[in-house]
Structures are given as C-alpha cells and as structure tokens.
N, CA, C and O atoms as a Maestro MAE file, in Angstrom:
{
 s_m_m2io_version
 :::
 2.0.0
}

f_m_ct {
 s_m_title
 :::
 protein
 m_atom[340] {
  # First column is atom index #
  i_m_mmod_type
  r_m_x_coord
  r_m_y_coord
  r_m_z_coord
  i_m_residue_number
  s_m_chain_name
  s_m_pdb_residue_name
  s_m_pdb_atom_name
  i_m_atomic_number
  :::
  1 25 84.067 123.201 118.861 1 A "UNK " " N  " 7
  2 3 84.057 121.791 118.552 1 A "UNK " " CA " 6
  3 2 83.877 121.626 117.042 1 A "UNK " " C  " 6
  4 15 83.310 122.534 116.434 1 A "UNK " " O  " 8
  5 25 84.416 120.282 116.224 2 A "UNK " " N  " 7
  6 3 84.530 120.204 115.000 2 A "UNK " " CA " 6
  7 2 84.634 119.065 115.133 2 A "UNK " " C  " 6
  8 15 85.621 118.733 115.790 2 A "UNK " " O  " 8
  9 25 83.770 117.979 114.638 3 A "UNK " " N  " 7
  10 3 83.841 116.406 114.647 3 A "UNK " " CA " 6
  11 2 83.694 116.309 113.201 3 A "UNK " " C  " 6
  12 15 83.120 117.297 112.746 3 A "UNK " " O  " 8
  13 25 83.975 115.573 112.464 4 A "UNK " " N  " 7
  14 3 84.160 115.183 111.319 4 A "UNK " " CA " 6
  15 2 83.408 113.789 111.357 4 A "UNK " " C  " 6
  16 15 83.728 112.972 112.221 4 A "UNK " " O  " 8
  17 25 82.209 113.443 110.247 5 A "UNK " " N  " 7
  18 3 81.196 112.721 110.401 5 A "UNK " " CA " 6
  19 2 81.182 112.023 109.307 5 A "UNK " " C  " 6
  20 15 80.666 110.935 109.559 5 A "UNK " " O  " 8
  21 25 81.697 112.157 107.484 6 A "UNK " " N  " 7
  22 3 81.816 111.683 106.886 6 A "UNK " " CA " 6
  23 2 82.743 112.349 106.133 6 A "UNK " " C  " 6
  24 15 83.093 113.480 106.470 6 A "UNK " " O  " 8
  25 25 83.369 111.602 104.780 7 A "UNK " " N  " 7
  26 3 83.585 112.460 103.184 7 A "UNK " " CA " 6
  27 2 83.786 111.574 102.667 7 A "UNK " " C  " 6
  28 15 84.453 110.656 103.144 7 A "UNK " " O  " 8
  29 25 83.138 111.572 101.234 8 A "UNK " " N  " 7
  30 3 83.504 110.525 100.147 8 A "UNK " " CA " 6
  31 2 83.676 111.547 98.898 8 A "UNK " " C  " 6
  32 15 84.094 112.691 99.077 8 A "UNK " " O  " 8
  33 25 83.393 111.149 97.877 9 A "UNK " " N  " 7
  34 3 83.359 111.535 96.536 9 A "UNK " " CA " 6
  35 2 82.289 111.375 95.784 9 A "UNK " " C  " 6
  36 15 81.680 110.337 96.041 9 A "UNK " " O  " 8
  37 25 81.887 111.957 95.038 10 A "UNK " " N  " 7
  38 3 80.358 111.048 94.264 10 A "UNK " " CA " 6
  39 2 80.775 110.390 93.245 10 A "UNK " " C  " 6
  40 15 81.961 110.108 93.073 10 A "UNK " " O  " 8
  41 25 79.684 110.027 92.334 11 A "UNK " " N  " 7
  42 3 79.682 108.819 91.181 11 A "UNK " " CA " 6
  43 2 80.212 108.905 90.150 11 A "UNK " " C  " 6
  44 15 80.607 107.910 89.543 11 A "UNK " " O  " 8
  45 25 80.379 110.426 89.598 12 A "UNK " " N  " 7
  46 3 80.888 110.706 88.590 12 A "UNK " " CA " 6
  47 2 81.660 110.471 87.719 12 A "UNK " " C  " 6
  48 15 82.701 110.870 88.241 12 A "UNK " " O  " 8
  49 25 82.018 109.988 86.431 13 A "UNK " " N  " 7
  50 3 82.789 109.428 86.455 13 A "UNK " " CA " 6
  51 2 84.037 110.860 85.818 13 A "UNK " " C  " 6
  52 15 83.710 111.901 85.248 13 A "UNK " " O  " 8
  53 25 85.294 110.445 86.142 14 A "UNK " " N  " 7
  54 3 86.949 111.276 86.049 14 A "UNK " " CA " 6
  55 2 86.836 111.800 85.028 14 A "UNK " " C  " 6
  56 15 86.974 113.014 84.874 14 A "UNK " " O  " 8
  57 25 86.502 110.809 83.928 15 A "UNK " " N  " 7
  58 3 87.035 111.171 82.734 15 A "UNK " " CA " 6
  59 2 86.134 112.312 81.606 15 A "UNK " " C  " 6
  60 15 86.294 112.385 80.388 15 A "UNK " " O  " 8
  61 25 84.980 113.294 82.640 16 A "UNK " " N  " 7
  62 3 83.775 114.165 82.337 16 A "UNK " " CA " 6
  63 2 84.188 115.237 82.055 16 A "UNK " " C  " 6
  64 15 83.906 116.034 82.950 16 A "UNK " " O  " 8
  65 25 84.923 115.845 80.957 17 A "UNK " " N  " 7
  66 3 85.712 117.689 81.715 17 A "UNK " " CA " 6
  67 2 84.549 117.895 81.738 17 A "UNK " " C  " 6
  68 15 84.348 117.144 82.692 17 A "UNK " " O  " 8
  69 25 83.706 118.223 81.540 18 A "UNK " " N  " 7
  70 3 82.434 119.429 81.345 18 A "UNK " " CA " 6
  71 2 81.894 119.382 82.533 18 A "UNK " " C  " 6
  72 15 81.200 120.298 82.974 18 A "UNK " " O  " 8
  73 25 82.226 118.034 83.331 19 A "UNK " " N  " 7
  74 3 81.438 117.801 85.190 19 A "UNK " " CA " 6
  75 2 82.772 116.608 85.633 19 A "UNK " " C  " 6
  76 15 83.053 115.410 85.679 19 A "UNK " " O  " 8
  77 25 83.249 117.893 85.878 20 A "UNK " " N  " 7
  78 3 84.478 117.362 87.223 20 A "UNK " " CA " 6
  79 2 83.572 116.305 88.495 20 A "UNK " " C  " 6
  80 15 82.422 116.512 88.883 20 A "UNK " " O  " 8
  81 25 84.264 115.456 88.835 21 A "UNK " " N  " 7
  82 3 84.270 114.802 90.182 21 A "UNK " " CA " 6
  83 2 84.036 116.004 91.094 21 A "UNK " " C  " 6
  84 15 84.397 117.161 90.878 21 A "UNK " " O  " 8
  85 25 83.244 115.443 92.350 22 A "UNK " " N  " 7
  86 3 82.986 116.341 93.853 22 A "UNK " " CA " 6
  87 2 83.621 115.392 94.831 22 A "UNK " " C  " 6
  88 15 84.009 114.232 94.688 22 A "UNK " " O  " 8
  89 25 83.619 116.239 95.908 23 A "UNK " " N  " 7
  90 3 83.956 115.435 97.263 23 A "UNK " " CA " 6
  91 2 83.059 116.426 98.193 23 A "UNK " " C  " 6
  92 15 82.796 117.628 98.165 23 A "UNK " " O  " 8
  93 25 82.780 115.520 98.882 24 A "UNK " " N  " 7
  94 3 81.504 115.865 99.877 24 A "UNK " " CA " 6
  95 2 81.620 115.474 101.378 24 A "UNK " " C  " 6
  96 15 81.744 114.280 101.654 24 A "UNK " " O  " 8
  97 25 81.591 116.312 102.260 25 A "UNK " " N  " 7
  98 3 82.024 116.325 103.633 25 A "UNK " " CA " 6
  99 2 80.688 116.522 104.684 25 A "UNK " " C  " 6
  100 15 79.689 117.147 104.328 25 A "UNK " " O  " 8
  101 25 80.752 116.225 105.319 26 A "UNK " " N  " 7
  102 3 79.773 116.273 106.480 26 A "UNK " " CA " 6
  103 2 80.544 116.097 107.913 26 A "UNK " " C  " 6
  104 15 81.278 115.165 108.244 26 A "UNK " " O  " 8
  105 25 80.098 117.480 108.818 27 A "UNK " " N  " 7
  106 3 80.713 117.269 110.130 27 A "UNK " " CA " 6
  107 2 79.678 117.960 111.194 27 A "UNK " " C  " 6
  108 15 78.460 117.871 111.037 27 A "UNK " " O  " 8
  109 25 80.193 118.562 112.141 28 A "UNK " " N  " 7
  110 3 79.497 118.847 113.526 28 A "UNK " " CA " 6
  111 2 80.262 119.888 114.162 28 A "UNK " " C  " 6
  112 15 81.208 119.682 114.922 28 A "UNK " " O  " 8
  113 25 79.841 120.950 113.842 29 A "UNK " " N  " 7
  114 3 80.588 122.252 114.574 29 A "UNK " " CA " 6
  115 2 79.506 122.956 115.623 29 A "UNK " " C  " 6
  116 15 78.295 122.744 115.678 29 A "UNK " " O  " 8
  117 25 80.131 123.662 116.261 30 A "UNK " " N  " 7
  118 3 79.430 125.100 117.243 30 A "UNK " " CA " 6
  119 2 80.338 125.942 117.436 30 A "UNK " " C  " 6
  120 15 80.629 126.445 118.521 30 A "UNK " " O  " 8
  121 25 80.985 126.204 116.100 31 A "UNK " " N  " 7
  122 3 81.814 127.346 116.167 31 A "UNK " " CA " 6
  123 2 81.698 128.607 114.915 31 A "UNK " " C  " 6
  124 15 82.631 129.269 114.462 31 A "UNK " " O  " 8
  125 25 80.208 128.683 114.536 32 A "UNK " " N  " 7
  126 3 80.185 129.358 113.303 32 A "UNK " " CA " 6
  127 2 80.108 130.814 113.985 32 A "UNK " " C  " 6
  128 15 79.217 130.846 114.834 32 A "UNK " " O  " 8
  129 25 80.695 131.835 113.863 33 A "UNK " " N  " 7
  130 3 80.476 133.133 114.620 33 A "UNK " " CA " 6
  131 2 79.312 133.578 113.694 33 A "UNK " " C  " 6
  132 15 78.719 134.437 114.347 33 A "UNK " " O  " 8
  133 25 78.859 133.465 112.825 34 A "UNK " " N  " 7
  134 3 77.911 134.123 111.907 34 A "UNK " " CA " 6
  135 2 76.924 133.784 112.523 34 A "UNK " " C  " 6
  136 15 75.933 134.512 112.569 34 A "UNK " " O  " 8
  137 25 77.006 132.110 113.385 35 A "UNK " " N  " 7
  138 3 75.303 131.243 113.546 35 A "UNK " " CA " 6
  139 2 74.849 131.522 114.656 35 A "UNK " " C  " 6
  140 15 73.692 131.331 115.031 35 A "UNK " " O  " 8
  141 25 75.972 132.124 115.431 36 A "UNK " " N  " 7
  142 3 75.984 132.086 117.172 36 A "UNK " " CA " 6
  143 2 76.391 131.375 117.537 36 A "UNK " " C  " 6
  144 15 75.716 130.346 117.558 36 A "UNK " " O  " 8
  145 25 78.358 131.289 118.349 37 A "UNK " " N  " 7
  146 3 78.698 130.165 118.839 37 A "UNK " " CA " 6
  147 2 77.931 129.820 120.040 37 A "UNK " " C  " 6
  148 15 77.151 130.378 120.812 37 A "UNK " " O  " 8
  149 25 78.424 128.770 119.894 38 A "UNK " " N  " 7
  150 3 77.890 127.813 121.105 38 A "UNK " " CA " 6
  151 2 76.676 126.535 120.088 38 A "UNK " " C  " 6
  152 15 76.640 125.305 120.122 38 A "UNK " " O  " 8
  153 25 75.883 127.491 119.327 39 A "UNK " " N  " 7
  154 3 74.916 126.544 118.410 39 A "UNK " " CA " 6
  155 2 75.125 125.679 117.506 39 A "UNK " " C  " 6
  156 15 75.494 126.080 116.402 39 A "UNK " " O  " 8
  157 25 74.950 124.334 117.736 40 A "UNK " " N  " 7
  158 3 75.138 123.455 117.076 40 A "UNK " " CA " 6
  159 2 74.970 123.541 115.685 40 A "UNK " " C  " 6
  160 15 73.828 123.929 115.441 40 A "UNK " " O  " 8
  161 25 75.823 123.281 114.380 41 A "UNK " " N  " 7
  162 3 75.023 122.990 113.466 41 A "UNK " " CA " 6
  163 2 75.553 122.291 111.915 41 A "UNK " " C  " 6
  164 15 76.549 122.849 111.454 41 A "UNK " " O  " 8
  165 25 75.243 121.663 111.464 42 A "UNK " " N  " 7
  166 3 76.138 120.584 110.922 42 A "UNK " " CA " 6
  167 2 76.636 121.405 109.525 42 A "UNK " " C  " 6
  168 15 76.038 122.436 109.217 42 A "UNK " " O  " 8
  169 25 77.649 120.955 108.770 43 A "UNK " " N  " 7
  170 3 78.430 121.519 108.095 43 A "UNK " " CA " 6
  171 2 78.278 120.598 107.003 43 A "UNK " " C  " 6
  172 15 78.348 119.382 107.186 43 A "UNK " " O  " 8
  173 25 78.088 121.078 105.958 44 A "UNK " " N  " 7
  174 3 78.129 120.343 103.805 44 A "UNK " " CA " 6
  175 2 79.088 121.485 103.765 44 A "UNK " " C  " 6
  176 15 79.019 122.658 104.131 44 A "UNK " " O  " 8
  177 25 80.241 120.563 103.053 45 A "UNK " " N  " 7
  178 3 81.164 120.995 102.065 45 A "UNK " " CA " 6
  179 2 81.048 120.075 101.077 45 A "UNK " " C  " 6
  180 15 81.114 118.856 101.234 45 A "UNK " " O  " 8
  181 25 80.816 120.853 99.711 46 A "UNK " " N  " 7
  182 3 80.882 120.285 98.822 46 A "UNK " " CA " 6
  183 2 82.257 121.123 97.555 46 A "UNK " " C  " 6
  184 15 82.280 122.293 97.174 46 A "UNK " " O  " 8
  185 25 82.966 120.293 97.294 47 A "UNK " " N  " 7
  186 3 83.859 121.409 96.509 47 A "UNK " " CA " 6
  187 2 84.617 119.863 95.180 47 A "UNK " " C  " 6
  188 15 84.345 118.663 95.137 47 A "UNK " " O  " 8
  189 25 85.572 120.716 94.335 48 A "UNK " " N  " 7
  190 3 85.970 119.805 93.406 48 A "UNK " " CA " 6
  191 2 86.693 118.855 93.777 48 A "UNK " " C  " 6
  192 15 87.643 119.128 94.511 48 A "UNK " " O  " 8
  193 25 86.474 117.566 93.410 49 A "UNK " " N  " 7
  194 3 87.649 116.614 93.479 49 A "UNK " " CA " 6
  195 2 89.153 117.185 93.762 49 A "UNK " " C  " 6
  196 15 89.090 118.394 93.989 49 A "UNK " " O  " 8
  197 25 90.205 116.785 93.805 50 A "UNK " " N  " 7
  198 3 91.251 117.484 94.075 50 A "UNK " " CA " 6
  199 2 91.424 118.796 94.636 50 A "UNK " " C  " 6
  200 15 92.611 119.074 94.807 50 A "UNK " " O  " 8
  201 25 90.371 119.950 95.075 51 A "UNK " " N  " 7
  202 3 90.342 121.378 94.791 51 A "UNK " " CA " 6
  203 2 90.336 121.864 96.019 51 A "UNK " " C  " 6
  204 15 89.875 122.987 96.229 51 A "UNK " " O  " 8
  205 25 90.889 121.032 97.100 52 A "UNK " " N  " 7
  206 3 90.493 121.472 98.425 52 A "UNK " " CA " 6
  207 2 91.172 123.169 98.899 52 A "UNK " " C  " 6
  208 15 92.207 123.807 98.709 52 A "UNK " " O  " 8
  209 25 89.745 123.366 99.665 53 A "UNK " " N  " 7
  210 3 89.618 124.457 100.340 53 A "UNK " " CA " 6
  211 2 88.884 125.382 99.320 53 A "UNK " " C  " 6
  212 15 88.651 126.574 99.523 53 A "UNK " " O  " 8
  213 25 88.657 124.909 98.559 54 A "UNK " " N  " 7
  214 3 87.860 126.030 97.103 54 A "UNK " " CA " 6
  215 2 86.643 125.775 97.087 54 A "UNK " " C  " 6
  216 15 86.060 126.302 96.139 54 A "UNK " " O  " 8
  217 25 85.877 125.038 97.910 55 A "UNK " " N  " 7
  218 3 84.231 124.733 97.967 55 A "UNK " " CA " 6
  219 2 83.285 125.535 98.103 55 A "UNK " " C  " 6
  220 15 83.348 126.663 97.616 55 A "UNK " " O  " 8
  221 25 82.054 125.032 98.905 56 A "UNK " " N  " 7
  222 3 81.577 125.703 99.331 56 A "UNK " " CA " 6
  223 2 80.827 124.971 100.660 56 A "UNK " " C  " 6
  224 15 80.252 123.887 100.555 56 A "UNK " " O  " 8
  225 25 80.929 125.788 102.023 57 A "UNK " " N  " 7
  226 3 80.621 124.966 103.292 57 A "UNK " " CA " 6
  227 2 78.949 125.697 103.161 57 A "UNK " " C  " 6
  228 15 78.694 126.857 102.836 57 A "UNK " " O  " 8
  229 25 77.964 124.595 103.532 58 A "UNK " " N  " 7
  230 3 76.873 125.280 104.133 58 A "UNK " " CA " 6
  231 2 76.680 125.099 105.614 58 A "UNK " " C  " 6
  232 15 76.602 123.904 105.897 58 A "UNK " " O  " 8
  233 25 76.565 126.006 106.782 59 A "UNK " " N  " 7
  234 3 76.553 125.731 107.912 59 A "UNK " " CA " 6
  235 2 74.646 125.408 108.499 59 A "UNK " " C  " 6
  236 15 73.675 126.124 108.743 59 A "UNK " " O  " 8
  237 25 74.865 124.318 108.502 60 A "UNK " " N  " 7
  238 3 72.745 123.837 108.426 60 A "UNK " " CA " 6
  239 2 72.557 123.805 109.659 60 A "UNK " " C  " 6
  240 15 73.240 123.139 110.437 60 A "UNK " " O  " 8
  241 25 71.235 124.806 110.091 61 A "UNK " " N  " 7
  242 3 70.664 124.777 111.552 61 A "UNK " " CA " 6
  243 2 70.010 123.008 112.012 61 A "UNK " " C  " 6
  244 15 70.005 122.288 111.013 61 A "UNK " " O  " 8
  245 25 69.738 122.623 112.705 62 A "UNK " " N  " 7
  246 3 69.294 121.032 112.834 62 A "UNK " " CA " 6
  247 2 67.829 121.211 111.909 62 A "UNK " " C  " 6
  248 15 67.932 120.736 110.778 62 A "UNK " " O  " 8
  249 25 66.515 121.816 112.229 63 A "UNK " " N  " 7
  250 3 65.919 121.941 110.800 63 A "UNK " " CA " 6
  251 2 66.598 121.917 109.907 63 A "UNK " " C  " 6
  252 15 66.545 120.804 109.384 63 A "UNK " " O  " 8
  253 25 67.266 122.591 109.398 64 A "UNK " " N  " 7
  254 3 67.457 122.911 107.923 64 A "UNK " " CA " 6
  255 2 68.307 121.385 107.244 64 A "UNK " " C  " 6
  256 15 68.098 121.023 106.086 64 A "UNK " " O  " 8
  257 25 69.153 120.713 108.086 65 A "UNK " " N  " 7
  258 3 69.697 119.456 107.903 65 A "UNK " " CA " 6
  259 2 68.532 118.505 107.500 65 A "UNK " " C  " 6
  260 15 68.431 117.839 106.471 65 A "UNK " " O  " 8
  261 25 67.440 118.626 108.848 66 A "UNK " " N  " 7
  262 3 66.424 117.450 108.616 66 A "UNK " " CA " 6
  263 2 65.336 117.856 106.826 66 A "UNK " " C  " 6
  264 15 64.679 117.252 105.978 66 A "UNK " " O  " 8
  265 25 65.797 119.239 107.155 67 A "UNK " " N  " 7
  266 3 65.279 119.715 105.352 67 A "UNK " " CA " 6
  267 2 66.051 118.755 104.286 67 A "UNK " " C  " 6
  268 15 65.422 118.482 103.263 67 A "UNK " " O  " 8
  269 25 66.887 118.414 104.384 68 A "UNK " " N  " 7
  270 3 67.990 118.455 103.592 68 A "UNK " " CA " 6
  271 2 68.072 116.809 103.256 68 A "UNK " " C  " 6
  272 15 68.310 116.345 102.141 68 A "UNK " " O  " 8
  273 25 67.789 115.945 104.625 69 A "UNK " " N  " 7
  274 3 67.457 114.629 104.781 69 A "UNK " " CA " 6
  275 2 66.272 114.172 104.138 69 A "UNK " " C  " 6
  276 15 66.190 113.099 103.541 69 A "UNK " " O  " 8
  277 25 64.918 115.402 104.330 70 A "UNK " " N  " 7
  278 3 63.823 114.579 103.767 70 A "UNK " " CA " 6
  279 2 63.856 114.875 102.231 70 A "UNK " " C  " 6
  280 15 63.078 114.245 101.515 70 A "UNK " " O  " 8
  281 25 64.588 115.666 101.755 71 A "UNK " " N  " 7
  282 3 64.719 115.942 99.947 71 A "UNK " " CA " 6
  283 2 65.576 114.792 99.698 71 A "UNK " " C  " 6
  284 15 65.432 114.228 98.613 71 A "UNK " " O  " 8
  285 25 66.388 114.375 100.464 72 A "UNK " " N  " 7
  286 3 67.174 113.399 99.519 72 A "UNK " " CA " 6
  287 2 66.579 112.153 99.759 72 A "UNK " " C  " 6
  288 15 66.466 111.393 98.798 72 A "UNK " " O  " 8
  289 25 66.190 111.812 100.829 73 A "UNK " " N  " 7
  290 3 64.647 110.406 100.889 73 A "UNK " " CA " 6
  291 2 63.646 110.924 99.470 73 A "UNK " " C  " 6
  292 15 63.136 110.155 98.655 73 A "UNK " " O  " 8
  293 25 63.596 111.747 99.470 74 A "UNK " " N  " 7
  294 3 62.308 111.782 98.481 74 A "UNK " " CA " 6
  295 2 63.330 111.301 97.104 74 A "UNK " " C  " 6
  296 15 63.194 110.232 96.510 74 A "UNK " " O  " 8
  297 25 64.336 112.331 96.778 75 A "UNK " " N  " 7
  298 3 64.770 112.003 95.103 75 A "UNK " " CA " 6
  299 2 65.055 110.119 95.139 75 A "UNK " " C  " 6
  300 15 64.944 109.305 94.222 75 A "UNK " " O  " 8
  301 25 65.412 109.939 96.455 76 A "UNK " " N  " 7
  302 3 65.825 108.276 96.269 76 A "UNK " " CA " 6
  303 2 64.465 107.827 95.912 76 A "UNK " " C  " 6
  304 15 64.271 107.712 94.702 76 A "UNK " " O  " 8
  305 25 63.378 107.519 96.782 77 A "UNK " " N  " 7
  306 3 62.316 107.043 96.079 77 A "UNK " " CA " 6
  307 2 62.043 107.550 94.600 77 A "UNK " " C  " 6
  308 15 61.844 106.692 93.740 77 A "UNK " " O  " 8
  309 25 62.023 108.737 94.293 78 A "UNK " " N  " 7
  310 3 61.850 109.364 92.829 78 A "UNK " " CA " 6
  311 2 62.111 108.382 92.102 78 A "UNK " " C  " 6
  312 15 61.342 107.863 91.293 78 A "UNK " " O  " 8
  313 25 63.436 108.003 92.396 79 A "UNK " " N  " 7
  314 3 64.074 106.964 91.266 79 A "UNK " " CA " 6
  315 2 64.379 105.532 91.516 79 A "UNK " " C  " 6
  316 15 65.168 104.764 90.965 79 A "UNK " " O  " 8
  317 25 63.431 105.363 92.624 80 A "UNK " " N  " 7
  318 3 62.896 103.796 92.841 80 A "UNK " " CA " 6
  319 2 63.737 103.269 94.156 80 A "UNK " " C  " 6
  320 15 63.655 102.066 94.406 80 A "UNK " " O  " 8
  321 25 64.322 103.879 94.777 81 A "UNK " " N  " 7
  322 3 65.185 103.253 95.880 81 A "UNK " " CA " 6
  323 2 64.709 103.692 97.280 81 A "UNK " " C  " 6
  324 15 64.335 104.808 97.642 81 A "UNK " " O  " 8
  325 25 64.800 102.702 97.885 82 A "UNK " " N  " 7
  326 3 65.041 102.774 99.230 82 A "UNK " " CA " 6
  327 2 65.719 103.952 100.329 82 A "UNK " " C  " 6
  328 15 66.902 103.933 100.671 82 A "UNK " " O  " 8
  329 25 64.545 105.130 100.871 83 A "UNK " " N  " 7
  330 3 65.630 105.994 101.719 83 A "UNK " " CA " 6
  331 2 66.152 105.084 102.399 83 A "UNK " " C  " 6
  332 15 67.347 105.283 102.183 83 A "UNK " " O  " 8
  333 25 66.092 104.263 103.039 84 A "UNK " " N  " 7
  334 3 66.894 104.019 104.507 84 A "UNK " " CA " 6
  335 2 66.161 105.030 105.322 84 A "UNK " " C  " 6
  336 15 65.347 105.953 105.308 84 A "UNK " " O  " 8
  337 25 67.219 104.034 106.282 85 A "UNK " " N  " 7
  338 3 66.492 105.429 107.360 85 A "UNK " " CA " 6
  339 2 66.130 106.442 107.471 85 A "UNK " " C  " 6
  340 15 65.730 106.838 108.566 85 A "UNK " " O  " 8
  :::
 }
 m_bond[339] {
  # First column is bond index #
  i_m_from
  i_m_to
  i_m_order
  :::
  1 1 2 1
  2 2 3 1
  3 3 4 2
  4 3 5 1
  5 5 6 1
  6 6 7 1
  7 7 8 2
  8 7 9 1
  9 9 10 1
  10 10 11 1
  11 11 12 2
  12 11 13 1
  13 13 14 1
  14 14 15 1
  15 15 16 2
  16 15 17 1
  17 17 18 1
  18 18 19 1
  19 19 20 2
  20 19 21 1
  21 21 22 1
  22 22 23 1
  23 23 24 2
  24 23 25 1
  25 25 26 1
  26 26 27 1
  27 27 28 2
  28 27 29 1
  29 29 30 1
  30 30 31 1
  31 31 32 2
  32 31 33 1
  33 33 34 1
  34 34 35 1
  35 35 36 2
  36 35 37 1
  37 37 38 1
  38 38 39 1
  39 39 40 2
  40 39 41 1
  41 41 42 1
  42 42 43 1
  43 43 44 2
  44 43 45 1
  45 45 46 1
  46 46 47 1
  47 47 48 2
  48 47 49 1
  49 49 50 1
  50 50 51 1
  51 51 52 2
  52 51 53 1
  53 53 54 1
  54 54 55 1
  55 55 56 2
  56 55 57 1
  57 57 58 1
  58 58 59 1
  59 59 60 2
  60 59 61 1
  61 61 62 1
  62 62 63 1
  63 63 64 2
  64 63 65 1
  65 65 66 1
  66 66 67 1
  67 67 68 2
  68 67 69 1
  69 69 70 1
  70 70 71 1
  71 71 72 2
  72 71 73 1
  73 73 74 1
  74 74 75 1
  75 75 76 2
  76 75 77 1
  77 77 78 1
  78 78 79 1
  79 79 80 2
  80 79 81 1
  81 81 82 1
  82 82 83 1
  83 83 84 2
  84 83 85 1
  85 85 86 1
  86 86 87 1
  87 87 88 2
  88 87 89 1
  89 89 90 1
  90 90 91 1
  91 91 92 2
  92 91 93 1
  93 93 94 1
  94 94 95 1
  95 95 96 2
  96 95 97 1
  97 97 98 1
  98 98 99 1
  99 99 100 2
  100 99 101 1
  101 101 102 1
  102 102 103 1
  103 103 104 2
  104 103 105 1
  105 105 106 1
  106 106 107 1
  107 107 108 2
  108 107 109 1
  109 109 110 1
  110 110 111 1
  111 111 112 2
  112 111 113 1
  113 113 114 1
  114 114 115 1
  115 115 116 2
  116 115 117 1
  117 117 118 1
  118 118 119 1
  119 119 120 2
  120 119 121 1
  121 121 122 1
  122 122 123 1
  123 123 124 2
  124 123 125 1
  125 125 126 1
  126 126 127 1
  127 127 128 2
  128 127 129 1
  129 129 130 1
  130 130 131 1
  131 131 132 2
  132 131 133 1
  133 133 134 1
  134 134 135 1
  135 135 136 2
  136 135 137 1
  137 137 138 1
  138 138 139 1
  139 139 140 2
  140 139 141 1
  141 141 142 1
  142 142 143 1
  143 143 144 2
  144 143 145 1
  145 145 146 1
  146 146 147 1
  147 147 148 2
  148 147 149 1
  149 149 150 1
  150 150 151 1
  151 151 152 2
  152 151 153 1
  153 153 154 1
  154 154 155 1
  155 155 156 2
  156 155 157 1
  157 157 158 1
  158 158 159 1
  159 159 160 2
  160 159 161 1
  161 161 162 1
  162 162 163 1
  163 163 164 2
  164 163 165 1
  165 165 166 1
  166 166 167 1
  167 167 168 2
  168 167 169 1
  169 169 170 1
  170 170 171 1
  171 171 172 2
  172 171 173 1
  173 173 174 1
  174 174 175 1
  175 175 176 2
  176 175 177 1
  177 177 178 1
  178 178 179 1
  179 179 180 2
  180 179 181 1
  181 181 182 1
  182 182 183 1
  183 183 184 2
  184 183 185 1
  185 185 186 1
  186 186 187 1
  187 187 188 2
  188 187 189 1
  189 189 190 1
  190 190 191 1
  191 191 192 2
  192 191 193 1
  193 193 194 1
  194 194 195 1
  195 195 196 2
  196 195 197 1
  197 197 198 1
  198 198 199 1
  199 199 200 2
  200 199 201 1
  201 201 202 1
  202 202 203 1
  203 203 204 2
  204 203 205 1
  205 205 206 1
  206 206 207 1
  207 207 208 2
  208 207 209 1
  209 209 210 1
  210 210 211 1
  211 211 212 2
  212 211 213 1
  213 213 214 1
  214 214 215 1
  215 215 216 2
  216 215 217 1
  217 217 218 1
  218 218 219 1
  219 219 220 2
  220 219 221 1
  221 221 222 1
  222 222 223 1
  223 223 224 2
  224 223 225 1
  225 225 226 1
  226 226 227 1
  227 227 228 2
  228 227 229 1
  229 229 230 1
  230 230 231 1
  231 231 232 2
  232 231 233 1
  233 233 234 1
  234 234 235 1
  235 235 236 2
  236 235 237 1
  237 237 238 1
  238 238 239 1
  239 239 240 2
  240 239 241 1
  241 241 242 1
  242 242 243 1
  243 243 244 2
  244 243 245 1
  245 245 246 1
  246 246 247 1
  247 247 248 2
  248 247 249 1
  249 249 250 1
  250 250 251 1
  251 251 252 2
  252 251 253 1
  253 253 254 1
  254 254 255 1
  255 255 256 2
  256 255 257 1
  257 257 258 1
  258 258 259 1
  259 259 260 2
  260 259 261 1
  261 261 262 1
  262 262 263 1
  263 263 264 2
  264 263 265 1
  265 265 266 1
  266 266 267 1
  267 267 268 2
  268 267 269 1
  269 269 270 1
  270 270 271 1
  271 271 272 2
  272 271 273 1
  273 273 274 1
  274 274 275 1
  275 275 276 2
  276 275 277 1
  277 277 278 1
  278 278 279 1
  279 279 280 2
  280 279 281 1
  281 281 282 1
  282 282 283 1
  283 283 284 2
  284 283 285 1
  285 285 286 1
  286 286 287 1
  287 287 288 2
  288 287 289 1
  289 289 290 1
  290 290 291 1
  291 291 292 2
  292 291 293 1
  293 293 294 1
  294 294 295 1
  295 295 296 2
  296 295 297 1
  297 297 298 1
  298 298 299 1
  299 299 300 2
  300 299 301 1
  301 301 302 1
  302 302 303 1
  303 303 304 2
  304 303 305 1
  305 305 306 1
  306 306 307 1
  307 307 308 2
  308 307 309 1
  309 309 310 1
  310 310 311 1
  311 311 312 2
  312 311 313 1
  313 313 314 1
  314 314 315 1
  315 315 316 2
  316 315 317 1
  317 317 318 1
  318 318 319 1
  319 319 320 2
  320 319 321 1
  321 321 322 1
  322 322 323 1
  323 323 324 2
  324 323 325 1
  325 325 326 1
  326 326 327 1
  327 327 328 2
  328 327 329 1
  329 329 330 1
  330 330 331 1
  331 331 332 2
  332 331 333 1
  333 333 334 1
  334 334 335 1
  335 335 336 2
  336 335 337 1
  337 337 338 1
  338 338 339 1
  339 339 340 2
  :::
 }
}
C-alpha cells in the first residue's frame, strides 16, 4: 500500500542559487522491505524543487513521526506561532 497524504514546496524564495527551492511529500506505505513489510510507516521525501527522484525518503516508524510532529510544534511556538493541532 502507498497513499499519498500531502506535497507542497516550501517558502523559499526561486531566485536563492546558494538555497534552491524544496518540495516535500508525505505519504503512507507498508511496503518498506528494510522496515518489515506489512508495517506501517509514513514516508518524508524531501528533495529539490524540479529534481524529482533525487531526494531523500525517510521511512518513519509511527513514534518516530510523532517525534517529528512534536519538534515541529515546538520550533512553531519558538517563533511565536500556533502548533495547531
């Protein structure tokens, strides 16, 4: 299984050579043979703007996601905003 859950791009702005644009993916697999199929576990690709297939996927156990959720709640407050949910 492979559900596809988000992708956007970040803020960056185009015109940076020194920091290219990203695009950033989030999905839902149980097909990593490395993780043990059958085990759920959500997928970050993060790679260059235009550069597809040249990224890098992290395959996140459900801890390691909710790791991943409470660091980015925290940097949002860091810098005065609202996690959300």
């Amino acid at each position: 299984m492979r559900r596809s859950i988000l992708d956007a791009t970040d803020d960056h702005p185009v015109d940076d050579d020194e920091r290219p644009p990203a695009s950033w993916a989030v999905a839902v697999i149980d097909d990593c043979d490395g993780c043990g199929m059958g085990e759920p576990r959500v997928a970050l690709t993060l790679e260059e703007l235009g550069r597809a297939g040249t990224g890098v996927v992290a395959h996140l156990a459900p801890d390691t996601a909710r790791r991943l959720r409470e660091a980015l709640a925290l940097a949002l407050r860091e810098v005065g905003e609202d996690p959300g949910r």
